[in-house]
C-alpha positions in Angstrom: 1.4 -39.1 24.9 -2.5 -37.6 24.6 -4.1 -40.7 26.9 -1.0 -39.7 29.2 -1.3 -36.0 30.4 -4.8 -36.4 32.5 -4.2 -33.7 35.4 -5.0 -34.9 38.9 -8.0 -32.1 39.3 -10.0 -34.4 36.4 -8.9 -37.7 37.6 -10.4 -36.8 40.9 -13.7 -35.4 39.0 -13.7 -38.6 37.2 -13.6 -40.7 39.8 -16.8 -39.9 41.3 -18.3 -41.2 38.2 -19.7 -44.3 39.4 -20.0 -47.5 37.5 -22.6 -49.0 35.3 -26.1 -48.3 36.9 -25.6 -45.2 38.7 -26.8 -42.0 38.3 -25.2 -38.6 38.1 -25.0 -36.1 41.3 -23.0 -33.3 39.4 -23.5 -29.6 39.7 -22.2 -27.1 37.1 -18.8 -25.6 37.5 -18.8 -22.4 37.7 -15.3 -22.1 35.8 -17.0 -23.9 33.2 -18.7 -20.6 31.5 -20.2 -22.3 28.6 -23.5 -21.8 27.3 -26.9 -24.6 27.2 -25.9 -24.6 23.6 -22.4 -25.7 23.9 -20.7 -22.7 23.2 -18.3 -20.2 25.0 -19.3 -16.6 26.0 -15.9 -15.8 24.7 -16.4 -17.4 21.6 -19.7 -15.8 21.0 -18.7 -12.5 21.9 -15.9 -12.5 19.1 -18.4 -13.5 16.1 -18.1 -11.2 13.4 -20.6 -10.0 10.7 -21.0 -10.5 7.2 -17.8 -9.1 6.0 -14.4 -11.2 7.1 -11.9 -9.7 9.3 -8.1 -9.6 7.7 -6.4 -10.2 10.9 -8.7 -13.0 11.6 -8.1 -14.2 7.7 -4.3 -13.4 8.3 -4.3 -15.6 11.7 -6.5 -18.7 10.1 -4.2 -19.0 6.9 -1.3 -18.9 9.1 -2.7 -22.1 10.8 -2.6 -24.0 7.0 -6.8 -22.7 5.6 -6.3 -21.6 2.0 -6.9 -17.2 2.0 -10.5 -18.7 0.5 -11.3 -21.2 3.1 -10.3 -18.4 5.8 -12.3 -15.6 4.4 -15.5 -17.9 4.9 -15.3 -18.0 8.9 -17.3 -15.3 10.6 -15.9 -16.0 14.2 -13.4 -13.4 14.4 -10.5 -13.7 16.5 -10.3 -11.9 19.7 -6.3 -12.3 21.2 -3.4 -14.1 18.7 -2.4 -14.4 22.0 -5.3 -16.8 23.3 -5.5 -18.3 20.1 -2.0 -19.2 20.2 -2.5 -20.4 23.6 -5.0 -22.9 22.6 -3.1 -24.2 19.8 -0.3 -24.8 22.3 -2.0 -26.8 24.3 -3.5 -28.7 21.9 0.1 -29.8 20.9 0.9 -30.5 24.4 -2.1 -33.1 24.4 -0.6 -34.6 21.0 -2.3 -32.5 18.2 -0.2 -32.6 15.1 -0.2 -30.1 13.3 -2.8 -31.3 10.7 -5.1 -31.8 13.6 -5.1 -28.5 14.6 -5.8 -27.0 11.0 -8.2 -29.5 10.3 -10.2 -28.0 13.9 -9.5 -24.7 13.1 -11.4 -25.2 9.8 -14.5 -27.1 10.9 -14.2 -24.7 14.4 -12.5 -21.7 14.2 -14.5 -20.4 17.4 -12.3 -22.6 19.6 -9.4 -20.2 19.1 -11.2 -17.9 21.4 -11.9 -20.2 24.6 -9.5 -20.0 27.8 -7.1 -23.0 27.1 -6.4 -23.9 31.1 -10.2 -22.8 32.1 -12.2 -24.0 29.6 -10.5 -26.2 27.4 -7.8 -28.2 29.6 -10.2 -30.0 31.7 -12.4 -31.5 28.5 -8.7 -32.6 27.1 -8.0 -34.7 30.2 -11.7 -35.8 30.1 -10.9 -37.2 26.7 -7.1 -38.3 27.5 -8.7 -40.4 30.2 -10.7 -42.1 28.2 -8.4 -43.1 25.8 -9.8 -41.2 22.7 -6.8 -39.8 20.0 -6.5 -36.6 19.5 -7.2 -37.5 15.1 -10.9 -38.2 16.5 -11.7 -35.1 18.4 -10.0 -33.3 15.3 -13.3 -34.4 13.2 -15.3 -33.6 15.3 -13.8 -30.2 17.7 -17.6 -29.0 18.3 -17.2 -31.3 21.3 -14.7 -29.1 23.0 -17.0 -26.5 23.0 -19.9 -28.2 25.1 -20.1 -27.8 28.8 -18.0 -30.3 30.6 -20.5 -30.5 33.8 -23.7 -29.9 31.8 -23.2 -32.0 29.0 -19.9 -34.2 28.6 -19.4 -35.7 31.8 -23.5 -36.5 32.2 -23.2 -38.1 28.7 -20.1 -40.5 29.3 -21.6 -41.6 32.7 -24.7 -42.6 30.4 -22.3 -44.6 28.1 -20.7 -46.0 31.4 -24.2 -47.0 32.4 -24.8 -49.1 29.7 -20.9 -50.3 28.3 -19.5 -50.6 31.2 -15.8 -50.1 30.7 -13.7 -46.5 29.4 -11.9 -49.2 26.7 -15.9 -49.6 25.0 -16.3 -45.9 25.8 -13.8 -44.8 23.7 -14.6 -47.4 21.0 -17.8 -46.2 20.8 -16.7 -42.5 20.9 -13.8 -42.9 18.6 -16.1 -44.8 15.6 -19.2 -41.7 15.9 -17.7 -38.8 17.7 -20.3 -37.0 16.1 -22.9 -39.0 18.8 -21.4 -37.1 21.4 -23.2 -33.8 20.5 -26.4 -35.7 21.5 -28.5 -34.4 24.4 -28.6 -36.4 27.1 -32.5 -36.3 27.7 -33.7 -35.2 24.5 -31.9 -37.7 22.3 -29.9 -40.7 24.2 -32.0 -41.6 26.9 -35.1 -42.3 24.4 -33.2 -44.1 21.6 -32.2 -46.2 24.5 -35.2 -46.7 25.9 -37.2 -47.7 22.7 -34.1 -50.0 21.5 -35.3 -51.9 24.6 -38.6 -51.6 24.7 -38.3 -53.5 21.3 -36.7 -55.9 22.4 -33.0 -55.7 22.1 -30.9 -57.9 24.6 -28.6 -55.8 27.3 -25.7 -57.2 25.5 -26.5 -56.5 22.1 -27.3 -53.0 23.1 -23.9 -52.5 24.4 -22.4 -53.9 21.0 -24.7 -51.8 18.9 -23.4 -48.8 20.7 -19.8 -49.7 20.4 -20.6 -50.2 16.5 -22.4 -47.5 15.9 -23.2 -45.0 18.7 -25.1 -43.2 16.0 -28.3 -44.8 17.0 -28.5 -42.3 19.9 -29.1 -39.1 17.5 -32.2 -40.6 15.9 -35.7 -40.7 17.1 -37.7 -43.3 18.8 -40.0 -43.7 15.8 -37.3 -44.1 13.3 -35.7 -46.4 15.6 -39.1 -48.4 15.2 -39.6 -48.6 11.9 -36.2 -49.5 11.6 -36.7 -52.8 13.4 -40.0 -53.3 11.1 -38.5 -53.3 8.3 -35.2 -55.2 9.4 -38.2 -57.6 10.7 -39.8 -57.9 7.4 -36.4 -58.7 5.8 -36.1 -62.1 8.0 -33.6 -60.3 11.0 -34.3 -61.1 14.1 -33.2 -59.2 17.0 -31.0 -61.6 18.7 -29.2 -61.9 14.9 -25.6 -60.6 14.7 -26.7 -59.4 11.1 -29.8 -57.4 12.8 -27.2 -54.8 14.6 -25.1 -54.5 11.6 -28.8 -53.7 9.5 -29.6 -51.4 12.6 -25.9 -49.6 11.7 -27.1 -49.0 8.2 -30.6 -48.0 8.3 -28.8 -45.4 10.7 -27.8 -43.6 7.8 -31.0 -43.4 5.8 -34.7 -42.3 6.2 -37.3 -44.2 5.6 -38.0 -43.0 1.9 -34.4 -43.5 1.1 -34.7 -47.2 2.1 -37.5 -47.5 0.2 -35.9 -45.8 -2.7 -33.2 -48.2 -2.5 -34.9 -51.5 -2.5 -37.1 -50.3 -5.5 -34.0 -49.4 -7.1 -32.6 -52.9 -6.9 -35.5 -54.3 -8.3 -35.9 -52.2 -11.3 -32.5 -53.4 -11.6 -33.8 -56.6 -12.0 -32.9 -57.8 -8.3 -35.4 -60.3 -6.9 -37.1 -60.0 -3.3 -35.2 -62.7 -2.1 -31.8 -61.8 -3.4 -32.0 -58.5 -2.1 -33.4 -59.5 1.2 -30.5 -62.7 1.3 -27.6 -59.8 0.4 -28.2 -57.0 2.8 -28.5 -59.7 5.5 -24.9 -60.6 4.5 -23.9 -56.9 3.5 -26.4 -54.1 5.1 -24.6 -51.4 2.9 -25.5 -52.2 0.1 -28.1 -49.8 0.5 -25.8 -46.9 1.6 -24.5 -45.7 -2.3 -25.7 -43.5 -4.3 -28.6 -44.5 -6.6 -25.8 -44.0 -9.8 -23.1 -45.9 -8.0 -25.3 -48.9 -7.6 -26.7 -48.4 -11.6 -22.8 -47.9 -12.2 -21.2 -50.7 -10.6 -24.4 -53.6 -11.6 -24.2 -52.3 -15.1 -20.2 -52.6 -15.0 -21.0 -56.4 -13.8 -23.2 -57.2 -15.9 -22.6 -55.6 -19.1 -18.6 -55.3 -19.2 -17.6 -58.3 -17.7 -20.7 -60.3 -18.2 -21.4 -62.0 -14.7 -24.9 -62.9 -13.8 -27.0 -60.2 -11.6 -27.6 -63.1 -9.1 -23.9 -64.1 -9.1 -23.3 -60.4 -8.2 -26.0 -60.1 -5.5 -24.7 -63.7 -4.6 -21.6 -62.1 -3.4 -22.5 -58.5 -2.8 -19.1 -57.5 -0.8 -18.5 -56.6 -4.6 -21.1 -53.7 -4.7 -19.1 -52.2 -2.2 -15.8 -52.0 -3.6 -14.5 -49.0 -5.5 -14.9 -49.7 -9.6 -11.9 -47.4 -10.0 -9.8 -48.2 -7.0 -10.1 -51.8 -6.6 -12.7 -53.8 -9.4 -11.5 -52.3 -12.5 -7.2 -52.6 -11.6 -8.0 -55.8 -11.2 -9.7 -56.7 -14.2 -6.3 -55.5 -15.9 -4.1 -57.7 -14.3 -6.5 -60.4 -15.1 -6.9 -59.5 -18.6 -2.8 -59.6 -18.9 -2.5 -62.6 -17.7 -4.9 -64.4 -19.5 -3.3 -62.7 -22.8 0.2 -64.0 -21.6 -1.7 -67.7 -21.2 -0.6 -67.1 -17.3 -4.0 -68.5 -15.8 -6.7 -70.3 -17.6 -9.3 -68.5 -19.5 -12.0 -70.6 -17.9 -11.4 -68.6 -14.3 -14.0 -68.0 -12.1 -14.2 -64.6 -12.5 -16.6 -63.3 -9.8 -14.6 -65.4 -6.9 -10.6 -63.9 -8.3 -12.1 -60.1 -7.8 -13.1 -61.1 -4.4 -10.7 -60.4 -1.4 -8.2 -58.7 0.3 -5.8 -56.4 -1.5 -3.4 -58.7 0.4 -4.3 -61.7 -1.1 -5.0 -60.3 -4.5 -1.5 -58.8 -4.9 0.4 -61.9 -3.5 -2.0 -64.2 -5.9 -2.3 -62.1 -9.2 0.4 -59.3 -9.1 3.3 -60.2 -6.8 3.7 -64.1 -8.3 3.9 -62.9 -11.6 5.9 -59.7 -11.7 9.5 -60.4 -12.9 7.7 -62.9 -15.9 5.3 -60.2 -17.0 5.8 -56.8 -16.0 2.8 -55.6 -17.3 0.7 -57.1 -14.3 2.3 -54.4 -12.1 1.6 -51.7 -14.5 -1.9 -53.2 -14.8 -2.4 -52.8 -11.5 -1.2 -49.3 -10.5 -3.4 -47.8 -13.5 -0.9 -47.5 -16.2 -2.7 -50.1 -18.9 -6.2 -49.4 -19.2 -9.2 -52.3 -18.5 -10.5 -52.5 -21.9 -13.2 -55.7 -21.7 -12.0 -59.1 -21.9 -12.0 -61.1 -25.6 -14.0 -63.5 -26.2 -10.5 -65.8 -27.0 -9.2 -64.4 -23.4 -11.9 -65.4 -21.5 -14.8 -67.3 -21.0 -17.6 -65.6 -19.3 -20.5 -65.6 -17.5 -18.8 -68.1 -15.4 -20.3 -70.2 -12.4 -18.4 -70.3 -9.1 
């Protein structure tokens, strides 16, 4: 329904976009009244002071915010009428109704902008495209920068480089976030110093499509990213070396650091480390206790050797709670009920899909020992393995 409703005004506009390689020849729209910031004149006008408006409390709690979460917006509300308006049309475009309180709390100052002027065109902008309407719902700051100004320069960058609206809205819909990045100030540099250090044209394009986050960071960061991916044994022309790039995204230069020296007062060698984040870059992305939390849990509770952990380290990045420790019970019951051997090799059954791990462990066993199922949804504690149950550490 969203990628649907594009109005033939927009389709027009976007079809003086040219393809990859061109350059843009746009001048501002004078309907367009937004600010260089990003933001409405309208919206602007209606911000409040310090003390919270009860209509504007009233209004926001009727869109689903708690009276708390509503009390903390200082954009007051202008016209229920416009507001209501805008909510309107953002159920026409295929907003649910969770979408539109989930905007309404990160940007209440949308509920003052003209819906047809000021708001319609940027919808069918981002219905041609492709990109859900659950995207722009994390991110509704981008329906607040200027269509001529800001969006429609910033896509025909993307064009320049990906090629195709399909990659576009890939790339869009993984970092909407991106999208708030100026054009000259931000994108055009990153891009220019990922190839000035030598990134291929076509890994470029994929790295953007991955993680289109690499256009909000600086030049120099970008650099000593590729140093230390370098000093880690990636080259550039290495699918691994994008998915590092994707990573190290996330992090400054003292957390990386930080993080490899965490590892190795852990015990983790050089090599290990440098041989798992090639196969799993975030590994570096939890928290310092998470990582001391999970290793300790491996090591201590279940008694697997730290290089058998970094050996497979998809297993630092599942959820201890969630995923490692329900299936630790199921493993334990069925070792007690003699089910599967006690010599198992324990590091290789955690591994997997939840898929594969319910048909193997859970599903195929259910109707002879119901406790497997109970095991598994959290209803028997994980309480270590006996020595008699199971013999560990155990090689794969």
């Amino acid at each position: 329904m969203f990628a649907s409703i594009c109005l033939r005004r927009f389709i027009l506009r976007l079809s003086h976009i040219p393809a990859a390689g061109g350059t843009h020849s746009f001048r501002p729209n004078p309907s367009d009244a937004l600010l260089s910031h990003g933001y409405s004149s309208t919206a602007l006008a209606g911000a409040a002071g310090s003390e919270p408006c009860p209509a504007t409390v009233s209004y926001l709690v009727s869109c689903g915010l708690s009276p708390a979460a509503a009390a903390t917006h200082k954009h007051r509300i202008r016209s229920t009428a416009k507001a209501d308006a805008v909510l309107a049309l953002l159920r026409r475009y295929g907003f649910s109704d969770a979408d539109n309180t989930e905007i309404v709390r990160r940007a209440s100052l949308i509920l003052n902008l003209d819906a047809d002027r000021i708001l319609r065109p940027k919808l069918d902008l981002f219905a041609s495209l492709g990109v859900q309407p659950r995207k722009l719902a994390t991110m509704p700051l981008l329906l607040t920068r200027s269509l001529d100004n800001h969006l429609v320069p910033c896509i025909q960058f993307l064009r320049s480089i990906l090629g195709s609206d399909r990659d576009i809205c890939h790339a869009i819909s993984r970092t909407p976030r991106a999208l708030k990045a100026d054009l000259e100030k931000n994108m055009r540099p990153a891009v220019e110093a990922l190839r000035r250090l030598g990134l291929p044209e076509d890994a470029l394009s994929k790295l953007l499509i991955i993680e289109m986050g690499v256009l909000m960071i600086s030049p120099d960061r970008i650099s000593e990213i590729f140093e230390d991916l370098k000093a880690l044994g990636l080259g550039v022309t290495d699918t691994g070396f994008l998915y590092g790039i994707r990573a190290m995204c996330c992090l400054s230069r003292e957390t990386w650091l930080r993080k490899v020296a965490l590892y190795q007062s852990l015990g983790v060698s050089e090599g290990e480390l440098r041989k798992a984040f090639k196969t799993q870059p975030t590994i570096v992305l939890f928290s310092d206790e998470s990582i001391k939390k999970k290793l300790r849990f491996f090591m201590d509770e279940l008694k697997l050797e730290l290089s058998d952990v970094m050996g497979q380290p998809v297993l630092i990045g599942y959820s201890l709670e969630k995923k490692i420790i329900p299936r630790c019970a199921v493993l334990s019951v069925l070792m007690r009920e003699r089910k599967i051997e006690p010599d198992i090799k324990l590091r290789n059954a955690l591994i997997g899909s939840t898929k594969i791990f319910s048909e193997k462990y859970v599903l195929r066993y259910a109707h002879d020992v119901p406790d497997v199922v109970k095991a598994y949804e959290g209803k028997i504690k994980f309480e270590g393995f006996r020595d008699q149950d199971v013999l560990v550490p155990l090689k794969p």
